[in-house]
VOZALO-714092 format. One line per 8 residues: number of its first residue (from 1); their letters; for each residue z, y, x of C-alpha. Coordinates in pm, 1 decimal. Each point is the difference from the previous one (the first is absolute). Layout:
// residues N
NUM = a = Z Y X; ... .
END
This chain:
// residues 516
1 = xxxxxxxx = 806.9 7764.7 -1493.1; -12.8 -348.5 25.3; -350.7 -155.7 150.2; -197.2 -292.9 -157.6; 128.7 -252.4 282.4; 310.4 77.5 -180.5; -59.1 -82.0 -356.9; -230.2 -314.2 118.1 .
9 = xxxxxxxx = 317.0 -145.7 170.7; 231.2 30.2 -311.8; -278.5 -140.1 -207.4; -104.2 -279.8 217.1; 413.0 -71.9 20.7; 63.9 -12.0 -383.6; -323.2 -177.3 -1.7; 72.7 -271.3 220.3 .
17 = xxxxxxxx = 371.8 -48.7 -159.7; -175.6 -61.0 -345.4; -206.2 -263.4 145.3; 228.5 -151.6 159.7; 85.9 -191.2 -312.5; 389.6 -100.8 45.6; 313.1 133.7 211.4; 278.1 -228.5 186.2 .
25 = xxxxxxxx = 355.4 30.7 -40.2; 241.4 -205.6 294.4; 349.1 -167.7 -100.7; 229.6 -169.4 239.0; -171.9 -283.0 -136.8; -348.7 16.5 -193.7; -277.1 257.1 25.5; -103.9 113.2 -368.3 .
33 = xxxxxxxx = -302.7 57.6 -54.0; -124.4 267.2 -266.5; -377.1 13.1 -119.3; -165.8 239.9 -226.5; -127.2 -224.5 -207.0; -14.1 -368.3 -112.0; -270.1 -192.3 176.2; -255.9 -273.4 -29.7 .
41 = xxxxxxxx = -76.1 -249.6 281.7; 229.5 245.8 246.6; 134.4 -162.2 272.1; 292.9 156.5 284.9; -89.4 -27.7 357.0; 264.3 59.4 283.7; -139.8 168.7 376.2; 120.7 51.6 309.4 .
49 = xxxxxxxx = 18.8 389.4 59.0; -268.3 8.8 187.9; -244.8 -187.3 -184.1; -193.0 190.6 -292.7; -158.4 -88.7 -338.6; -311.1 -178.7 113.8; 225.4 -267.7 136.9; 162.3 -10.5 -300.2 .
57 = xxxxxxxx = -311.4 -272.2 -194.3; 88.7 -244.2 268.6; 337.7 -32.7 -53.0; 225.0 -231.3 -223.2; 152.4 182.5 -260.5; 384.0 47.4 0.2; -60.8 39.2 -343.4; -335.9 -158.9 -157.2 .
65 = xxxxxxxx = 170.8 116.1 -397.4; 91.7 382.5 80.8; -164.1 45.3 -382.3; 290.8 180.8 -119.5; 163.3 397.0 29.5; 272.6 -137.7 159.2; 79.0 -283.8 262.4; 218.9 -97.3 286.7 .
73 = xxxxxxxx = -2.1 -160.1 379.8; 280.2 -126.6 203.5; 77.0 232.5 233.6; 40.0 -222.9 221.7; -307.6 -293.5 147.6; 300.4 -203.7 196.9; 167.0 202.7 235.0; -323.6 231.3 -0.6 .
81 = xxxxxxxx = 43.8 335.9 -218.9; -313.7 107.5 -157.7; 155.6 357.4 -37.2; -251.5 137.3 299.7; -321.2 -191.8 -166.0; -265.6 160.1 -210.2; -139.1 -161.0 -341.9; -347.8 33.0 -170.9 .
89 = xxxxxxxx = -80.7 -108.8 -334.9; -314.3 -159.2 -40.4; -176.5 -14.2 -359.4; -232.5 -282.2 -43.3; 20.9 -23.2 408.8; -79.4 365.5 88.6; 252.9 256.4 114.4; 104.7 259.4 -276.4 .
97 = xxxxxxxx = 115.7 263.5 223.3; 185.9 23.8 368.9; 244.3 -172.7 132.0; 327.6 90.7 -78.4; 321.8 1.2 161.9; 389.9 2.7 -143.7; 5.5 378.8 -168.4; 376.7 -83.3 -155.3 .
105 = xxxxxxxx = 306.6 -136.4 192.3; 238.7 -54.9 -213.9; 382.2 -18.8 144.5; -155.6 -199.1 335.0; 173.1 156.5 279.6; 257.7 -180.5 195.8; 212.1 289.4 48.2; 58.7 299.5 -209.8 .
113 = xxxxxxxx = 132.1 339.3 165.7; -78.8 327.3 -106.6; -248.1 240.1 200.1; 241.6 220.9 289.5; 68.4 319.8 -92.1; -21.0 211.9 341.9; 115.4 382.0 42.1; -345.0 113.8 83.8 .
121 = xxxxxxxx = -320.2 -70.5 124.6; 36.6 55.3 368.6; -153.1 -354.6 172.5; -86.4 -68.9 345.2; -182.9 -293.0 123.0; 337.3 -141.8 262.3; -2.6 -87.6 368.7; 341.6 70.3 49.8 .
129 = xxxxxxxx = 224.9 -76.5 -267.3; 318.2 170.1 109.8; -132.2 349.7 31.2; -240.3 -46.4 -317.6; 337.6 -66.6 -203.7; 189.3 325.6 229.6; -366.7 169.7 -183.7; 97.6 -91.2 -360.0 .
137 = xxxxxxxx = -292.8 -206.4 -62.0; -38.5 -121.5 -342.8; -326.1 -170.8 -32.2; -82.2 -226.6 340.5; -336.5 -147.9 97.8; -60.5 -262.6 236.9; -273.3 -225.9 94.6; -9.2 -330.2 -36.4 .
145 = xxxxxxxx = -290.7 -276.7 157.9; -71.0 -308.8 -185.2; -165.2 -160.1 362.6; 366.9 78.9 165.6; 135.2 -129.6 -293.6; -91.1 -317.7 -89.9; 39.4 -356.5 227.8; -291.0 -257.4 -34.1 .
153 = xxxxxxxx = 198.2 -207.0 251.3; 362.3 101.9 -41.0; 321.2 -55.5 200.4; 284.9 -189.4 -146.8; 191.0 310.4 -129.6; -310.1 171.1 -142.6; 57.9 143.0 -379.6; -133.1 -289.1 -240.8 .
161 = xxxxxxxx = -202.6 93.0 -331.5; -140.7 -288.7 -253.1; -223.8 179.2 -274.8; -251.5 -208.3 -161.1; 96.1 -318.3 131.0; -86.9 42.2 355.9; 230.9 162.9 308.0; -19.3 320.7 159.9 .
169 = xxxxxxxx = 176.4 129.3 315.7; 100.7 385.6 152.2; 106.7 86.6 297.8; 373.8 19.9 17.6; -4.9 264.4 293.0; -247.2 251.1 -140.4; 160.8 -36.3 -351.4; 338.7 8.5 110.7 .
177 = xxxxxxxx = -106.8 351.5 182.1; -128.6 164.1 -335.2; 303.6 -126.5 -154.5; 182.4 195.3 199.4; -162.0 323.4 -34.9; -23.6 -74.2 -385.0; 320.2 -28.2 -50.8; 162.6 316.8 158.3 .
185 = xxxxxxxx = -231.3 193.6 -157.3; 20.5 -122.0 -358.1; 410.9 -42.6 76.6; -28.5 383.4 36.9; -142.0 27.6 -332.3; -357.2 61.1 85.6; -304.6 -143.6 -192.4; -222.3 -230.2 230.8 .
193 = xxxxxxxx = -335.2 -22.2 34.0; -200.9 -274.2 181.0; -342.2 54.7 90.4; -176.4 -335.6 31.0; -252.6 -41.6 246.8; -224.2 -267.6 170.1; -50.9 65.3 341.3; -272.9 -202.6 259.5 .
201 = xxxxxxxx = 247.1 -309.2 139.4; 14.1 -142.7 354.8; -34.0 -330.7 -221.5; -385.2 -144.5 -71.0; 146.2 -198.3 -217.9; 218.2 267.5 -209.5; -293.6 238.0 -7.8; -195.8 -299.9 -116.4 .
209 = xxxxxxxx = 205.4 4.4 -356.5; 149.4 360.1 12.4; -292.3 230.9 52.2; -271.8 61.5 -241.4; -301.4 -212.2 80.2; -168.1 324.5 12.0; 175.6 155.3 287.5; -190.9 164.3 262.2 .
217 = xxxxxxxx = 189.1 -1.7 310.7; -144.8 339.7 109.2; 141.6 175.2 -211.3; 245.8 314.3 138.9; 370.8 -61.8 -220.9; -30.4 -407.7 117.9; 170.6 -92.4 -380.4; -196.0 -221.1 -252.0 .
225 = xxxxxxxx = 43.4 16.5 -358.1; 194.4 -271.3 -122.6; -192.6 -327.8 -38.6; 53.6 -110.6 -368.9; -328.5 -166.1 -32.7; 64.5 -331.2 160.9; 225.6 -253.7 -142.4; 249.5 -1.3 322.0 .
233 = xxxxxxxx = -26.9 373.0 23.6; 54.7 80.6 -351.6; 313.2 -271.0 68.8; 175.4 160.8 262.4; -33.5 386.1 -144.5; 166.9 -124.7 -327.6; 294.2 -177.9 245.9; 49.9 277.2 208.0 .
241 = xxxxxxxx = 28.1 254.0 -237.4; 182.5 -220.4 -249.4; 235.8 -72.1 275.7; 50.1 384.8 100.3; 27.2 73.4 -352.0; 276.8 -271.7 -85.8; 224.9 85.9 341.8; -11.8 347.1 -101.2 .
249 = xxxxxxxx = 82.8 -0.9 -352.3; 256.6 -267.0 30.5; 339.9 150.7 -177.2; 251.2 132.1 262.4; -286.0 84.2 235.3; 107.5 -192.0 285.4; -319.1 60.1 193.5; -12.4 341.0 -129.7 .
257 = xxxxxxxx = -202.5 170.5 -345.8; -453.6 13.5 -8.3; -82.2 222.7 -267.4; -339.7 88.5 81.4; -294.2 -212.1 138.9; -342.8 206.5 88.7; -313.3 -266.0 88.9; -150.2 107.3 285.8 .
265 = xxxxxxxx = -58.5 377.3 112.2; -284.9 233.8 -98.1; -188.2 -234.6 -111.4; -258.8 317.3 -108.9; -63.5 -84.8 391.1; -16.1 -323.0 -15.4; -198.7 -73.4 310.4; 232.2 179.7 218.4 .
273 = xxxxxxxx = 341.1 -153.4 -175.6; -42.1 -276.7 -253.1; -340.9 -129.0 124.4; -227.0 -260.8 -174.3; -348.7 39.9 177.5; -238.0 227.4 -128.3; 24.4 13.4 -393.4; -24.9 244.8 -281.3 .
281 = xxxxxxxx = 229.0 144.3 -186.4; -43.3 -249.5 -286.2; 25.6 -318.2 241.4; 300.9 175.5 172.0; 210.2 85.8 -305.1; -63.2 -362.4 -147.0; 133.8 -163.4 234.5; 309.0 285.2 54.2 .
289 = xxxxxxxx = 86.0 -26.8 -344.2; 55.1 -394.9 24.4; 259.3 68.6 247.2; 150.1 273.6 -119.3; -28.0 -204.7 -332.5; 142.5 -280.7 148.8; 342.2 211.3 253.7; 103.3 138.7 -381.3 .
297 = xxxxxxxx = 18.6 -293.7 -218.0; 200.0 -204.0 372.2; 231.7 342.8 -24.2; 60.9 -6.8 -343.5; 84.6 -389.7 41.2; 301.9 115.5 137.6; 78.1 329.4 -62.0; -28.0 167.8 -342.5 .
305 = xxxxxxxx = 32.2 382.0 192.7; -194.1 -64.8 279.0; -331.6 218.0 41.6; -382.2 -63.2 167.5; -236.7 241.5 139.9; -328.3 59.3 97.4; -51.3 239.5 285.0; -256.3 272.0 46.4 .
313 = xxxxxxxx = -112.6 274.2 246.4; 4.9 380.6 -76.7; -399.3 -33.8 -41.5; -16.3 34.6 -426.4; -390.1 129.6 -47.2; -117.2 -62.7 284.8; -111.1 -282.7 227.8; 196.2 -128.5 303.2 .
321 = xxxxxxxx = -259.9 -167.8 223.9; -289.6 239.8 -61.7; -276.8 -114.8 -14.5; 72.2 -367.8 -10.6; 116.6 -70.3 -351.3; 94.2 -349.5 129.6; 310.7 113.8 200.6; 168.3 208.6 -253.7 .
329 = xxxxxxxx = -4.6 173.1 -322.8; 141.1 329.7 -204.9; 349.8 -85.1 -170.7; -42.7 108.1 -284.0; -265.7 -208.3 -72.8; 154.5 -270.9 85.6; 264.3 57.4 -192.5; -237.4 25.8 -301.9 .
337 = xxxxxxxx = -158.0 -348.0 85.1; 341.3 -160.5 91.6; 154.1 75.2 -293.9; -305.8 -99.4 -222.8; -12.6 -357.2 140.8; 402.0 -22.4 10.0; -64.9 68.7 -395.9; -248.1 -256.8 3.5 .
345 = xxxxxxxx = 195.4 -272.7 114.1; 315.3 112.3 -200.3; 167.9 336.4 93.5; 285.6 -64.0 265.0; 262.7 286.3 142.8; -167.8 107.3 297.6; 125.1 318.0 134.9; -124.8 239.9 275.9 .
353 = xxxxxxxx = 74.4 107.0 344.3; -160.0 270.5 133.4; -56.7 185.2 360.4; -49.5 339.1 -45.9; -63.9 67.7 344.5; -124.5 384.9 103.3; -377.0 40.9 -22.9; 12.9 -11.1 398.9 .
361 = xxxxxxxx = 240.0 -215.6 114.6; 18.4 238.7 293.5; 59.2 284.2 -203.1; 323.0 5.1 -165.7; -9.1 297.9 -143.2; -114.0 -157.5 -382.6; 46.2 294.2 -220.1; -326.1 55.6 160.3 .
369 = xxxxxxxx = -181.0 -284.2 -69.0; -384.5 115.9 -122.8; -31.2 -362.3 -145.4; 302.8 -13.1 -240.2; -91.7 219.8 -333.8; 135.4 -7.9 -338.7; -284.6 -152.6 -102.6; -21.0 -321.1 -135.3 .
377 = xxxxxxxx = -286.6 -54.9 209.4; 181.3 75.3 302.8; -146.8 -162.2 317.1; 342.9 -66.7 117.7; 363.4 9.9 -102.6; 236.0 86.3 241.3; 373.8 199.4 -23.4; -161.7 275.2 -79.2 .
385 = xxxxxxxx = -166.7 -101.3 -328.0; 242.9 -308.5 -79.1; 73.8 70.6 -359.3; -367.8 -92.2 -57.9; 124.3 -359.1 67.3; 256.8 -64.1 -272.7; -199.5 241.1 -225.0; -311.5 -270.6 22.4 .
393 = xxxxxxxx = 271.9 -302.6 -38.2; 72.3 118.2 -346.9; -334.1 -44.5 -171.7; 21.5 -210.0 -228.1; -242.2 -251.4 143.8; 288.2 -77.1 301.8; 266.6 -35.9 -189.3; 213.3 -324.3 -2.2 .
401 = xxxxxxxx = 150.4 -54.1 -308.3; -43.7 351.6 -128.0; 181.8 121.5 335.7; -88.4 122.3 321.8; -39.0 -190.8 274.9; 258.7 65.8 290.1; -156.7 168.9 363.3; 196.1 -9.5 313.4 .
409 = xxxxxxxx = -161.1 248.4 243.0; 57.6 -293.4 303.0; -115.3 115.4 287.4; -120.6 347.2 136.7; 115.2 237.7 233.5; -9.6 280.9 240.3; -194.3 79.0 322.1; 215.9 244.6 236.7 .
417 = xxxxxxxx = -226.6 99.2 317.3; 202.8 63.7 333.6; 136.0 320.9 -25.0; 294.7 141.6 -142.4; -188.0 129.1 -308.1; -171.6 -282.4 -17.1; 326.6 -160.7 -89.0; 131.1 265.5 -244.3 .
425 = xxxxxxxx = -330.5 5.9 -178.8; 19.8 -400.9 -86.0; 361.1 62.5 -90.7; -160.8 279.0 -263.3; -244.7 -268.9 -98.5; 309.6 -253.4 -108.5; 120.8 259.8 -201.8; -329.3 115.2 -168.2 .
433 = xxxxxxxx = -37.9 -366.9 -107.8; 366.5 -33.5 -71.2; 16.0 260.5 -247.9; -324.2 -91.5 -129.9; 94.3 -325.4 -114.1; 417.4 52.0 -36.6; 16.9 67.4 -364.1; -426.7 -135.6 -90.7 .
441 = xxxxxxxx = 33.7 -226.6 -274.3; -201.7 -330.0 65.3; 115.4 -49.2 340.5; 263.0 -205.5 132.1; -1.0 10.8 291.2; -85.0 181.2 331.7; -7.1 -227.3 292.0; -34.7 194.4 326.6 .
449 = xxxxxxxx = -214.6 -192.2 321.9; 126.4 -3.0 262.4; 403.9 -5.9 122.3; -149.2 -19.3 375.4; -334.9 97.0 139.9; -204.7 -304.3 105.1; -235.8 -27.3 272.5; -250.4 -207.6 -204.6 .
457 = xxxxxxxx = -63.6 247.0 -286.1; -274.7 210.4 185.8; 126.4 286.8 167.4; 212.8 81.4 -345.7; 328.5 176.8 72.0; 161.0 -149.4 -373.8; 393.5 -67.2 107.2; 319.3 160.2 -125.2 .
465 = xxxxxxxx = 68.2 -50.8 382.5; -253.4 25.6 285.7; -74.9 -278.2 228.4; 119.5 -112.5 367.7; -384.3 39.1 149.8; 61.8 -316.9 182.6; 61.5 -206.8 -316.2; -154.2 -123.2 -292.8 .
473 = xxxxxxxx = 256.5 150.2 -267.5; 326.5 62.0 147.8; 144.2 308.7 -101.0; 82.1 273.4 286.6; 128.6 342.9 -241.2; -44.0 171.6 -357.5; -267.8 201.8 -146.9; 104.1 319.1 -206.4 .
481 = xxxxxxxx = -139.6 -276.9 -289.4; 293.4 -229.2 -3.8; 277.8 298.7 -92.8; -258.8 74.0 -274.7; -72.6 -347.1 -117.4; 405.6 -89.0 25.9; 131.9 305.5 -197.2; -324.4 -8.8 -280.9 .
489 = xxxxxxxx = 175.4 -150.3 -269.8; 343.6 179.6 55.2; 182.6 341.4 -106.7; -140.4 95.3 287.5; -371.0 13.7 0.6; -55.3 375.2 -62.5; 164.8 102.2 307.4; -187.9 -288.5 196.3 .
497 = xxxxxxxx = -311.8 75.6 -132.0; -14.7 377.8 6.5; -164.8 -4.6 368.2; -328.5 -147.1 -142.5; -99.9 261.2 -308.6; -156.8 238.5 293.8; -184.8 -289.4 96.8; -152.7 -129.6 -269.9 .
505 = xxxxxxxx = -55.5 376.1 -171.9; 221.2 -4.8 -265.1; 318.1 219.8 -77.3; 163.8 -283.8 -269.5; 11.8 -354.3 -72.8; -96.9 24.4 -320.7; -404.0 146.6 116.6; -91.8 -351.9 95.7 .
513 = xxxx = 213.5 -222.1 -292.0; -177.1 197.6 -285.1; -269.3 -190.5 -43.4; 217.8 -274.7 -59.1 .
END
């Protein structure tokens, strides 16, 4: 049964869209604006994302005679496009309702192909491209650093973007890499994904207008959420992912296909990997959901298929950061409040990517998980309870347009300890999850971390191949995993699996996929 938080969120989201008072519709040229009703002394102002309604009284009106149902903006202030801004209508010079943001884009994108269809959902998040196409990959993940990326004092040959009127530069070298890695793998026909991440810079001066103003430099993960709160901030995340979006939609995909952008990682965590300071959950989300706000409507500039993400931990009910409240928070209640502001402001087509980590990251043997229950109420959701995931996307209060949102499952993976059996117990873990999630409706993806163990992740054993001990991530031989993962989505998988049903206590396949 569903709690009282529950039914306060839907009301307090239906709520706040009938107050809100009007809804805005984007053309390649005007923004239409639709209210509910005629009005008397209303007036239309235009903000900056990041300002709210109280600034709105001190502000000229873009339009002072917004009296009637329906009016209309230019699109376009100059070579500035007011698609990102938010509006507020003011009656008699107070606010009606929140600000609101372009709900509609009508026919806006600069280049239209459909969605890639892939043969399954097998993903891995590449460091070597050659042997991750050898695997069959179909859905690839990499990481990608805005800090690295951008060039506040470029180089002759640096990439060149104008939005807005003003210039922006990337670094040739570092983009020229991804290219690369982009490219084979979408030329092999798998879906990309780019995570996009903000990392602490060398630079004073890039951290300066990159990270948050809120960033604490002690904290663990050393990545800042995205700073859209400044004018120059706000300024170079809408070039950089406008640029990234345009290079990677652009027809014949000369720099290779981006399907999929997630903002930030676990940001249910956000001290450790998207950090802001100390904040709650409401100051956190705000803020998160101007960005992620802001990466879909610069994606959907360019690309009518292209897809962004918000990232979460495997924590649903439960709190990350016991028992400071101001370094994390449950996902699932997040996901309540995010979507009840993104409402707010004028629904948008967020989607979801999810780490479904085992309980004990140590522990790989999930199907034991204490944490994960069937329950609704769950404290966590992790591969052994995952069809609680899609089965909470499809209330009706998270729908987008009467449809499910899509959920990549973009990073987790496997700890094998030292041993032999160690080894043959994390390949039984890849295909618990597999066949967990092979034929669950709701999920598109399963994106395996890691391809090589790294030194840096804590002791965790995670690779397809082990490491050289004298390395960071080079790759010195193959686990019993990488047969599995390779032959998972083949004729094949019966025979490749059959090792792990002793294992994980079952005598069929079908034992775990029933609750599906």
């Amino acid at each position: 049964m569903r709690g009282i938080g529950y039914f306060l969120t839907v009301l307090l989201a239906f709520g706040l869209r009938a107050f809100a008072g009007f809804s805005v519709t984007a053309t390649q040229s005007e923004l239409l604006f639709s209210f509910d009703t005629n009005g008397t002394n209303r007036s239309l102002i235009e903000l900056a994302p990041y300002q709210n309604t109280a600034d709105a009284v001190s502000i000229t009106p873009l339009r002072p005679d917004a009296w009637n149902r329906k009016i209309s903006v230019s699109r376009f202030d100059g070579a500035r496009d007011r698609i990102y801004s938010g509006f507020v209508a003011l009656q008699n010079g107070t606010p009606e309702g929140p600000m609101r943001f372009v709900e509609v884009r009508k026919d806006i994108s600069k280049y239209h192909d459909p969605y890639p269809h892939t043969r399954s959902k097998k993903g891995l998040q590449v460091q070597m491209v050659g042997d991750a196409i050898a695997l069959g990959v179909q859905h690839a993940a990499f990481n990608i650093d805005i800090g690295a990326s951008v060039k506040l004092t470029p180089a002759p040959d640096d990439f060149h973007w104008k939005m807005d009127g003003h210039e922006f530069w990337f670094d040739r070298s570092y983009i020229e890499a991804m290219d690369r890695q982009i490219k084979d793998m979408s030329d092999s026909g798998a879906a990309v994904t780019l995570i996009l991440l903000n990392y602490a810079h060398p630079s004073a001066e890039a951290n300066r207008i990159l990270q948050h103003p809120g960033y604490d430099t002690a904290c663990p993960g050393h990545i800042s959420e995205f700073n859209t709160g400044t004018p120059t901030g706000l300024a170079w995340f809408k070039a950089w992912v406008e640029f990234l979006a345009d290079r990677y939609a652009t027809p014949g995909f000369a720099h290779g296909r981006v399907v999929n952008y997630i903002v930030g990682n676990e940001v249910n965590a956000h001290w450790d990997w998207a950090n802001m300071g100390h904040v709650s959950m409401e100051q956190f989300g705000r803020d998160y959901e101007r960005a992620v706000r802001i990466c879909a409507m610069a994606v959907r500039k360019y690309s009518s298929s292209g897809r962004v993400f918000i990232s979460l931990e495997h924590d649903w009910n439960v709190l990350y950061a016991e028992p400071n409240q101001t370094q994390g928070f449950p996902g699932r209640l997040f996901v309540d409040f995010f979507n009840r502001i993104a409402k707010a402001g004028g629904d948008f087509e967020w989607n979801l990517a999810f780490h479904p980590y085992p309980e004990d990251l140590f522990n790989c043997r999930t199907w034991e998980d204490k944490s994960a229950t069937f329950s609704e109420n769950s404290p966590r959701i992790t591969f052994k309870n995952i069809e609680m995931l899609p089965r909470y996307f499809r209330g009706k209060e998270l729908l987008f347009k009467g449809a499910p949102r899509h959920i990549i499952l973009s990073e987790q993976g496997f700890h094998a300890k030292p041993t032999a059996e160690g080894e043959r117990v994390q390949a039984a873990a890849y295909c618990y999850a597999w066949r967990k999630v092979a034929n669950l409706k709701g999920i598109d993806a399963f994106i395996l971390h890691r391809q090589v163990d790294n030194v840096g992740e804590g002791g965790l054993n995670l690779g397809l191949w082990r490491r050289d001990p004298d390395t960071t991530s080079k790759p010195s031989g193959k686990r019993p995993i990488y047969e599995a993962f390779r032959l998972a989505d083949t004729p094949h998988w019966k025979q490749a699996f059959k090792f792990a049903l002793p294992i994980i206590g079952v005598k069929s396949w079908k034992e775990i996929e029933r609750q599906n």
